[in-house]
DSSP file (Angstrom, degrees, kcal/mol; ACC not computed):
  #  RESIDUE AA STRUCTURE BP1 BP2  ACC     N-H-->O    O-->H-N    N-H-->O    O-->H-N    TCO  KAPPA ALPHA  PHI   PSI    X-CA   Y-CA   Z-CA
    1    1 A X              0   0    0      0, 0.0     2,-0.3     0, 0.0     0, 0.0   0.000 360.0 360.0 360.0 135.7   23.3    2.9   19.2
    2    2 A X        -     0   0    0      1,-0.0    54,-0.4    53,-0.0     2,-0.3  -0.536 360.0-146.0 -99.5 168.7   19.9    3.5   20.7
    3    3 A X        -     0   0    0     -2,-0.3     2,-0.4    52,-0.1    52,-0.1  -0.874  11.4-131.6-125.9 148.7   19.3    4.3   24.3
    4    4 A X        -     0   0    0     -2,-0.3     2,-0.3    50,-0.1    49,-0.0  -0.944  25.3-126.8-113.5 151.0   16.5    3.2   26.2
    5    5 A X        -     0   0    0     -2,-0.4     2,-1.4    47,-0.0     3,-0.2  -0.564  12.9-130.5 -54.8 106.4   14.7    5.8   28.3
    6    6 A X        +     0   0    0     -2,-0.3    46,-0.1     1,-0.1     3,-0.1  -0.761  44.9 177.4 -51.2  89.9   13.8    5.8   32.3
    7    7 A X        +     0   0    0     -2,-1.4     2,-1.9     1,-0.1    -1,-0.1   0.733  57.1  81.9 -12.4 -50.5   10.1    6.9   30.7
    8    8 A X    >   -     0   0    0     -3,-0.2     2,-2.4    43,-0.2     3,-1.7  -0.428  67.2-168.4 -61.6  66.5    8.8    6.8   34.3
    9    9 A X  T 3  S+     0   0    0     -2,-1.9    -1,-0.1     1,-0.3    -3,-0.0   0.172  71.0  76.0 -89.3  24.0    9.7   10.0   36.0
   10   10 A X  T 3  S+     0   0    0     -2,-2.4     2,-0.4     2,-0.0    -1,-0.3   0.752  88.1  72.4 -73.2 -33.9    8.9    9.1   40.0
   11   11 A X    <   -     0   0    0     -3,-1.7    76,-0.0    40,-0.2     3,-0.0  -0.722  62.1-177.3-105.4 141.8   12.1    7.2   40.0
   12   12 A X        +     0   0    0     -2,-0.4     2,-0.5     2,-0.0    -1,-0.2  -0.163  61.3  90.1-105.3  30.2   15.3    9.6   39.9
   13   13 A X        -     0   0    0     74,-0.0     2,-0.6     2,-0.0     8,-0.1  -0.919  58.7-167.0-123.5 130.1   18.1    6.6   39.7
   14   14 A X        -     0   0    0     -2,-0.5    40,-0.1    38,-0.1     6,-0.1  -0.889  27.5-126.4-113.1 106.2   18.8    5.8   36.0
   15   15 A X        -     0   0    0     -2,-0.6    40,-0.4     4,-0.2     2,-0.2  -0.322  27.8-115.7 -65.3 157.5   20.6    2.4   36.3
   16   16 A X    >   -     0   0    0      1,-0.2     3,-1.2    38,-0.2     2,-0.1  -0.396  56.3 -57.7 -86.8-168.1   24.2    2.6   34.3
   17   17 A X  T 3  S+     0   0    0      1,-0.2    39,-0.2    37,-0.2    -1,-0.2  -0.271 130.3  33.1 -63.1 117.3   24.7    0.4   31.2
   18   18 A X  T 3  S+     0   0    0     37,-0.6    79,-5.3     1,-0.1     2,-0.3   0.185 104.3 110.8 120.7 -28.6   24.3   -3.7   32.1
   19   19 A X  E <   -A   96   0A   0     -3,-1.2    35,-0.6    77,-0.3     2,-0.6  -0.765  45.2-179.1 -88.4  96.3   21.5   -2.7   34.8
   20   20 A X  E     -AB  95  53A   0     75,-3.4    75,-3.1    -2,-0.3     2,-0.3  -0.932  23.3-140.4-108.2 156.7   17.8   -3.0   35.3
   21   21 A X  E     -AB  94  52A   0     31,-1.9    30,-1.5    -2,-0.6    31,-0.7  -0.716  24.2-159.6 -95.6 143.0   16.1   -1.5   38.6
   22   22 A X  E     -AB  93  50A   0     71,-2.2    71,-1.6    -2,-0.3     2,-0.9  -0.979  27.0-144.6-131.7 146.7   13.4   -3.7   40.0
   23   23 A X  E     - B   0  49A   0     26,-3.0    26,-6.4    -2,-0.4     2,-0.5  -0.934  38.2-136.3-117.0 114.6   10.4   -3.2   42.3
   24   24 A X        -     0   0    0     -2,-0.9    24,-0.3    67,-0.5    67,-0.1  -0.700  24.6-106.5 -71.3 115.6   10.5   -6.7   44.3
   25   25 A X        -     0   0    0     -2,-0.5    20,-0.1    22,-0.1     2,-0.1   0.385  41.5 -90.7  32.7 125.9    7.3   -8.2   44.6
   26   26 A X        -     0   0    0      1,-0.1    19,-0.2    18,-0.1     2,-0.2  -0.407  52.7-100.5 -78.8-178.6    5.6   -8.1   48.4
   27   27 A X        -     0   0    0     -2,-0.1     2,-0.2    17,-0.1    17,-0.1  -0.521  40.6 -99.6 -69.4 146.4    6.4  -11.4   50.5
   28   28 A X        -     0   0    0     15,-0.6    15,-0.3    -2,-0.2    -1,-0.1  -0.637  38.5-172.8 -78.8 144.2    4.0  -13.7   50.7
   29   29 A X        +     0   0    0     -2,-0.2     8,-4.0     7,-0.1     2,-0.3   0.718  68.3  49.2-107.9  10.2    1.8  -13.5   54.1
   30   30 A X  S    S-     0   0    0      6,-0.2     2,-0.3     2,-0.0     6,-0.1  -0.713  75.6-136.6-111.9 162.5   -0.3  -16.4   53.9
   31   31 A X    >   -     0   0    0     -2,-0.3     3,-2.5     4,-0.3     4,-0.2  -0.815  41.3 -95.4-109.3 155.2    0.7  -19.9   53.2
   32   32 A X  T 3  S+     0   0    0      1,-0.4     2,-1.1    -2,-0.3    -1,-0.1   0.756 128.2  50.4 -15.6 -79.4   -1.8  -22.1   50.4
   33   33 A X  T 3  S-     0   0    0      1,-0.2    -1,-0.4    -3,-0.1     0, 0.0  -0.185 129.7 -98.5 -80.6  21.2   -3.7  -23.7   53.4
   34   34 A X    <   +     0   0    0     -3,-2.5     2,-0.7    -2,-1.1    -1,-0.2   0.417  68.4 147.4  75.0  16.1   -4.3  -20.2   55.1
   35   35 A X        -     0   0    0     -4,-0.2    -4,-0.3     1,-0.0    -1,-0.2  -0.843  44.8-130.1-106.9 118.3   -1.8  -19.7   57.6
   36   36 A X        -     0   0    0     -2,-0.7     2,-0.5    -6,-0.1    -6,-0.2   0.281  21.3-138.0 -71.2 154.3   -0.4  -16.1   58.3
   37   37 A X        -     0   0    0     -8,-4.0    -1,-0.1     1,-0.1     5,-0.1  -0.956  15.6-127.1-119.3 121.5    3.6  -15.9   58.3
   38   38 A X        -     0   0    0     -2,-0.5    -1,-0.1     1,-0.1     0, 0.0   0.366  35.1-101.7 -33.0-154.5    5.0  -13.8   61.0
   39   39 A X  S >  S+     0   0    0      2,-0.1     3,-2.7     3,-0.1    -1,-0.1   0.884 123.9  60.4 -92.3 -66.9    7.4  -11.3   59.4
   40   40 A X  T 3  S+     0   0    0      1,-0.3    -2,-0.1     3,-0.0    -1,-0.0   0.405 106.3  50.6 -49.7  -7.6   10.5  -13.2   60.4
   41   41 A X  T 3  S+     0   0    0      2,-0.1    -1,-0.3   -12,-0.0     2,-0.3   0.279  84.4 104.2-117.3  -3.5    9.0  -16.3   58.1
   42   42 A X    <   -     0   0    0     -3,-2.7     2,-0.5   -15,-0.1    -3,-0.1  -0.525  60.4-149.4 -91.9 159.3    8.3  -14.4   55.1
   43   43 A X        -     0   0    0    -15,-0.3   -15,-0.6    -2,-0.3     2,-0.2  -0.975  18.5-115.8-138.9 140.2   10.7  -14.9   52.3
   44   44 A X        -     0   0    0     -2,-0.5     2,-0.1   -17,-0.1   -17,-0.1  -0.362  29.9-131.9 -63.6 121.4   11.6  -12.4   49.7
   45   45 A X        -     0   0    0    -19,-0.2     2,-0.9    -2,-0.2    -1,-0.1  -0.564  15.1-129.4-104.3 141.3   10.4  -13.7   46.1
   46   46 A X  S    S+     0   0    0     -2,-0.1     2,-0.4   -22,-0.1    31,-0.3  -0.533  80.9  90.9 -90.0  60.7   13.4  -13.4   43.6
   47   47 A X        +     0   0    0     -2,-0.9     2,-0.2    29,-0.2    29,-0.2  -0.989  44.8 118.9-170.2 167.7   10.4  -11.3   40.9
   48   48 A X  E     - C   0  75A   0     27,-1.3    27,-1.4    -2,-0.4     2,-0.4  -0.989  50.2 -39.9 164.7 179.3    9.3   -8.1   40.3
   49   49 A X  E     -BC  23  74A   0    -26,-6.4   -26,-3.0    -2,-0.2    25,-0.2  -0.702  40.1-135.6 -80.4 131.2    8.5   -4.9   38.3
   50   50 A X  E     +B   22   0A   0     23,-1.2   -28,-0.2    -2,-0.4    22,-0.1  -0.576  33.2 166.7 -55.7 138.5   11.0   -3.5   35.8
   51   51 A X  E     +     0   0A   0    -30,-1.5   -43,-0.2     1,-0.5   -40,-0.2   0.405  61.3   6.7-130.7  -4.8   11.0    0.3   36.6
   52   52 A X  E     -B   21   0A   0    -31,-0.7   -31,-1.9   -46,-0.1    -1,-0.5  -0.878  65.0-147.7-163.9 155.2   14.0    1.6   34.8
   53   53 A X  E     -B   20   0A   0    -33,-0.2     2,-0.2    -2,-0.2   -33,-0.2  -0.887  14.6-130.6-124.5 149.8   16.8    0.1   32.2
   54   54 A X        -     0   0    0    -35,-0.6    13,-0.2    -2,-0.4   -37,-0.2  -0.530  36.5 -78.6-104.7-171.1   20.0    0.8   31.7
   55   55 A X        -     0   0    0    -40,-0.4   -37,-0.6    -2,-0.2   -36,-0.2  -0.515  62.3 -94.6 -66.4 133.0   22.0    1.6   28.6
   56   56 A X        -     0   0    0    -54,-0.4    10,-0.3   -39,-0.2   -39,-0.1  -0.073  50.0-107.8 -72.1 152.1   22.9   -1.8   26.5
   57   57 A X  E     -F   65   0B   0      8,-5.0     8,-3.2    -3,-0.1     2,-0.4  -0.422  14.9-142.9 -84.1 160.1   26.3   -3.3   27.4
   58   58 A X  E     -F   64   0B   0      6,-0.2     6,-0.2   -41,-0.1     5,-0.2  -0.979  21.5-143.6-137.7 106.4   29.3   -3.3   25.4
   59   59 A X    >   -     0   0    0      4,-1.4     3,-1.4    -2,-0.4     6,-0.0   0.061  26.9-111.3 -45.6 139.2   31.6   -6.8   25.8
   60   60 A X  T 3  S+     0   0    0      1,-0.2    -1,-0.1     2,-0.0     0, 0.0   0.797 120.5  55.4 -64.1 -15.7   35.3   -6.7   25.8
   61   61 A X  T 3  S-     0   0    0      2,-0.1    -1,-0.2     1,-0.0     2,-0.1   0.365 121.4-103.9 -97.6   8.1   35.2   -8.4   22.6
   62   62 A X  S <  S+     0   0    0     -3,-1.4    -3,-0.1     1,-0.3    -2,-0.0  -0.381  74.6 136.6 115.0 -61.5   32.9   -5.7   20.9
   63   63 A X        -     0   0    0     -5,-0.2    -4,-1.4     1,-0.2     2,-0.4   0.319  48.9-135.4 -81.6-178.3   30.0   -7.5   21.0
   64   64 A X  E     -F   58   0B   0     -6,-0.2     2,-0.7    -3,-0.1    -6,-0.2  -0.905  14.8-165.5-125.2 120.0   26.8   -5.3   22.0
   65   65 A X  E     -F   57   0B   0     -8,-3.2    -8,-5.0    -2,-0.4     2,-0.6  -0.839   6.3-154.6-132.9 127.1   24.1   -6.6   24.6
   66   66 A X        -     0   0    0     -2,-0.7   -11,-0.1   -10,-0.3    -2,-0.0  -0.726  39.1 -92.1 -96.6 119.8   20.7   -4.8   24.9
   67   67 A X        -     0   0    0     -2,-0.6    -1,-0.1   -13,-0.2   -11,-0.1   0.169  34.8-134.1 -37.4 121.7   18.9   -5.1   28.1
   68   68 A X  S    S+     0   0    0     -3,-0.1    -1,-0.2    29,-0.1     2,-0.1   0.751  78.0  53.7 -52.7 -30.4   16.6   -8.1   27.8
   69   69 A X        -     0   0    0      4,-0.0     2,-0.3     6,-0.0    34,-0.0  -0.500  65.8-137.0-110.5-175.2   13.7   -6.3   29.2
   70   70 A X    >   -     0   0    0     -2,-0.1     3,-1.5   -18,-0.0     2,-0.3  -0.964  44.0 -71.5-135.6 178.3   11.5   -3.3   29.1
   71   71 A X  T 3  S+     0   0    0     -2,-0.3   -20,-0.1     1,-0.2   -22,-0.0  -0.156 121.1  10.7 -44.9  94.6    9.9   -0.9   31.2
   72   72 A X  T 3  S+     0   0    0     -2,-0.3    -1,-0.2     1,-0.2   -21,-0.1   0.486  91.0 137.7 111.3   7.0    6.6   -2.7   33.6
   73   73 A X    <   -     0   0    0     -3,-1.5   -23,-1.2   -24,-0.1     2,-0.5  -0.214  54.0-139.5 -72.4 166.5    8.0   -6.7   32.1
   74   74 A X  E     +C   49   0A   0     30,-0.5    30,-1.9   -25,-0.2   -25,-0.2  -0.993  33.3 176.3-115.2 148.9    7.6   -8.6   35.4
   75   75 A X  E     -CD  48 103A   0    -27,-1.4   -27,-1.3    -2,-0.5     2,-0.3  -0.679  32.5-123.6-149.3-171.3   10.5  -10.6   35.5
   76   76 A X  E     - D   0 102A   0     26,-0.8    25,-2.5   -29,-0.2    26,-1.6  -0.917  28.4-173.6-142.4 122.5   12.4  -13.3   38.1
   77   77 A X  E     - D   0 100A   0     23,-0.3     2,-0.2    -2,-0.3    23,-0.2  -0.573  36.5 -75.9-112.7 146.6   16.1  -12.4   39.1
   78   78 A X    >   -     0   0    0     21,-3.7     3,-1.5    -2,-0.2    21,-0.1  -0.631  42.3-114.5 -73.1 141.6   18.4  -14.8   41.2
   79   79 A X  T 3  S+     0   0    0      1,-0.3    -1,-0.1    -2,-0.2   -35,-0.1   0.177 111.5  31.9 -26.9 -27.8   17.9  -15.1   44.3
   80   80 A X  T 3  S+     0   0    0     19,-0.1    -1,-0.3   -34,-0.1     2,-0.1  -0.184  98.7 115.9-133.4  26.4   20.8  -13.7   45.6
   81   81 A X    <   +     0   0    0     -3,-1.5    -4,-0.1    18,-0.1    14,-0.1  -0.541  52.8  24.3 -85.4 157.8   21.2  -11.3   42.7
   82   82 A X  S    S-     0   0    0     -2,-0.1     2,-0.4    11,-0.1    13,-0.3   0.464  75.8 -91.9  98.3 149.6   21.2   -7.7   42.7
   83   83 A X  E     -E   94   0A   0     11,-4.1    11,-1.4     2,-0.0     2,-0.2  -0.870  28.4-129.7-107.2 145.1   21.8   -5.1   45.2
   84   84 A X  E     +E   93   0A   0     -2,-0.4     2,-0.3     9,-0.2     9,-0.2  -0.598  31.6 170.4 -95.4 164.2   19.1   -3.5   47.4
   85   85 A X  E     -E   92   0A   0      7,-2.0     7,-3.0    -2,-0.2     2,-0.2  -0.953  27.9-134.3-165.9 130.2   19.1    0.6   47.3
   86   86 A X  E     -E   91   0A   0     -2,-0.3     5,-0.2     5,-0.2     2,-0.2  -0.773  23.0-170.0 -95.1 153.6   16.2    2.5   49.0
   87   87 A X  E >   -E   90   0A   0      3,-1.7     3,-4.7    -2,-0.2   -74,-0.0  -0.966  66.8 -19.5-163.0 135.4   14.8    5.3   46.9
   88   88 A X  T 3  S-     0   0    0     -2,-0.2     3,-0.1     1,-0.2   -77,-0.0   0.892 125.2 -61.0  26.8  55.2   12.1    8.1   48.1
   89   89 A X  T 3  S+     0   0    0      1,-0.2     2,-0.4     0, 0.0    -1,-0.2   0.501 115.5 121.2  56.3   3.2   11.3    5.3   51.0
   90   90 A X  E <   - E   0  87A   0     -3,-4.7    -3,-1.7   -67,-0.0     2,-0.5  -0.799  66.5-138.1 -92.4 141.5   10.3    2.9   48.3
   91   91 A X  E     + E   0  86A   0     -2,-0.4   -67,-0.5    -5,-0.2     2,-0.2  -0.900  37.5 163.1-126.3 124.4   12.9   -0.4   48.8
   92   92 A X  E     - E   0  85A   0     -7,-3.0    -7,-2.0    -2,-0.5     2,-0.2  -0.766  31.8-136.8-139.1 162.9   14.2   -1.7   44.2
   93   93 A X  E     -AE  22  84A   0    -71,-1.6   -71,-2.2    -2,-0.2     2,-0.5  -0.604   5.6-131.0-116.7 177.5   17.0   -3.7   43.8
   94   94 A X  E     -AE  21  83A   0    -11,-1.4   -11,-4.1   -73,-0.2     2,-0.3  -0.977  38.0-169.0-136.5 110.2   19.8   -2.8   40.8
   95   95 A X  E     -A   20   0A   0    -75,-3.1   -75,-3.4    -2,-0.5     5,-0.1  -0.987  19.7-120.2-124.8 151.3   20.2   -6.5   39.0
   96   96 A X  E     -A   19   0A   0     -2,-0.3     4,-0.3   -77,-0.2   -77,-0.3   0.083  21.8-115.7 -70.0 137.6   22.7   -7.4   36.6
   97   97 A X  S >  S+     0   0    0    -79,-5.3     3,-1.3     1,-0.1   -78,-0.1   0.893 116.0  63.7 -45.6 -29.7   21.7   -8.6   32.9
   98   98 A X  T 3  S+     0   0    0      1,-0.3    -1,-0.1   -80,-0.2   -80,-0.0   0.873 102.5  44.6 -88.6 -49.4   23.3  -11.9   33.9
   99   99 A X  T 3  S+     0   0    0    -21,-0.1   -21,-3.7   -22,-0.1     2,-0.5   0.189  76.8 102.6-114.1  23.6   20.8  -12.6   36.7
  100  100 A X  E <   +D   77   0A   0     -3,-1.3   -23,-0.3    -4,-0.3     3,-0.0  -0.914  45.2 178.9 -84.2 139.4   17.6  -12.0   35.4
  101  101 A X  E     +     0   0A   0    -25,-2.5     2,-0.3    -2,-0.5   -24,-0.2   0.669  48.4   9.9-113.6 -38.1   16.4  -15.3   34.7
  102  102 A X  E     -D   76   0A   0    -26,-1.6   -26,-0.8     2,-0.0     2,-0.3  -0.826  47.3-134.9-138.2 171.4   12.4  -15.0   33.2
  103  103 A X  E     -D   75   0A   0     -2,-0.3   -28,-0.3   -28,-0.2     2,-0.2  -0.961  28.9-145.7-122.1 103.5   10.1  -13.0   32.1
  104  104 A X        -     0   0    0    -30,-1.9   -30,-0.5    -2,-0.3     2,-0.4  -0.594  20.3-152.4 -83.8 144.3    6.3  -13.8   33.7
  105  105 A X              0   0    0     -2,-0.2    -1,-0.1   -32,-0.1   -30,-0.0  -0.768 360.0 360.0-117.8 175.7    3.6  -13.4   31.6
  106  106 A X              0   0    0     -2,-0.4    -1,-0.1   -32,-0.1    -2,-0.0   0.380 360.0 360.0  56.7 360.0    0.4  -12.6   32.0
């Protein structure tokens, strides 16, 4: 079985197997038309940077599932997915294979 690598070595948390770590995206603070959003108004965009992977999953039934992403993908997670974890003051979430949803490109 191959293992993917944390490459990056700023982050010390190496998600376990099933797991990518994400650096969410800032909040937006303007709206289109130019109007600044307090703090309380901003809302947290479900995307962000891949910044570590975890080990590919192994199913009760055998089967084998290899993290969908890789290391820098930008990606979009549900909304309500994922757990937040602070790390050297920097604020990642740990989301599930299940509930990354995209891959953005370009």
């Amino acid at each position: 079985m191959a293992k993917q690598k944390n490459t990056e070595s700023k982050i010390s948390v190496k998600p376990l197997m099933g797991y990518v770590l994400v650096e969410p995206s800032e909040a937006e603070t303007k709206t289109l038309s130019g109007i600044i959003l307090p703090e309380s108004a901003q809302e947290k965009p479900a995307q962000g940077k891949v910044v570590a992977c975890g080990d590919e999953m192994v199913m009760e039934n055998g089967k084998v599932v290899k993290c969908p992403v890789k290391l820098g993908d930008k990606v979009v997670y549900k909304k309500w997915g994922g757990d937040e974890i602070k790390v050297d003051g920097k604020e990642l979430k740990l989301v599930k294979f299940d509930d990354l949803m995209a891959i953005l490109e370009g």
